[in-house]
N, C-alpha and C positions, 0 to 999 in steps of 0.2 A: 497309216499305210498310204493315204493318197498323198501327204504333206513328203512323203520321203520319195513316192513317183515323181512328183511336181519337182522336189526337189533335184534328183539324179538327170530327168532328163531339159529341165526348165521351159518356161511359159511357151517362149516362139516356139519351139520343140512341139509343144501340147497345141497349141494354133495350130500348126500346119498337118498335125496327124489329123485334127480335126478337118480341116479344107478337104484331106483327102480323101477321108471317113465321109464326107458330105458329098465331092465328086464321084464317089463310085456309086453311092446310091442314085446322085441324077442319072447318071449314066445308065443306072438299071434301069431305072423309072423310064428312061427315052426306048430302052432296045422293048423292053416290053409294049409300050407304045407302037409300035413297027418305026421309029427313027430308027435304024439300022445302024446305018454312016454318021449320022449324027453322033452316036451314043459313042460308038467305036472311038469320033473323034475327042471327045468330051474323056471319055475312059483311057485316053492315053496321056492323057493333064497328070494322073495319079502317080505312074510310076517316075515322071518327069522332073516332078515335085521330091518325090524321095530320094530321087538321085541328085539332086541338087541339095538336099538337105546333106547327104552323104558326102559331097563334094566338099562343104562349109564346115564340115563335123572333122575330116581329116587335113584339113587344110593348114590346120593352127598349127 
């Protein structure tokens, strides 16, 4: 099952869900902290990231 995920969407693919997966969690970690603006700023890396994933994905 995971050899056929790995497969469909490949590694970079798997890296960057990962970066995101880790950036939203710092980002909690900062708002609960009271980094407010920090967090906000750090939490908008995530969808920036996917969109750019998105942009490479149909590009071909």
């Amino acid at each position: 099952m995971f050899k056929e995920f790995v497969e469909r969407l490949g590694w970079m693919n798997i890296i960057l869900l990962l970066v995101v997966l880790s950036i939203i969690v710092v980002s909690e970690i900062r708002f609960l902290q009271g980094e407010k603006l920090e967090a906000i700023f750090i939490g908008l890396w995530a969808p920036t990231i996917l969109g750019f994933m998105n942009y490479l994905k149909y590009k071909k």
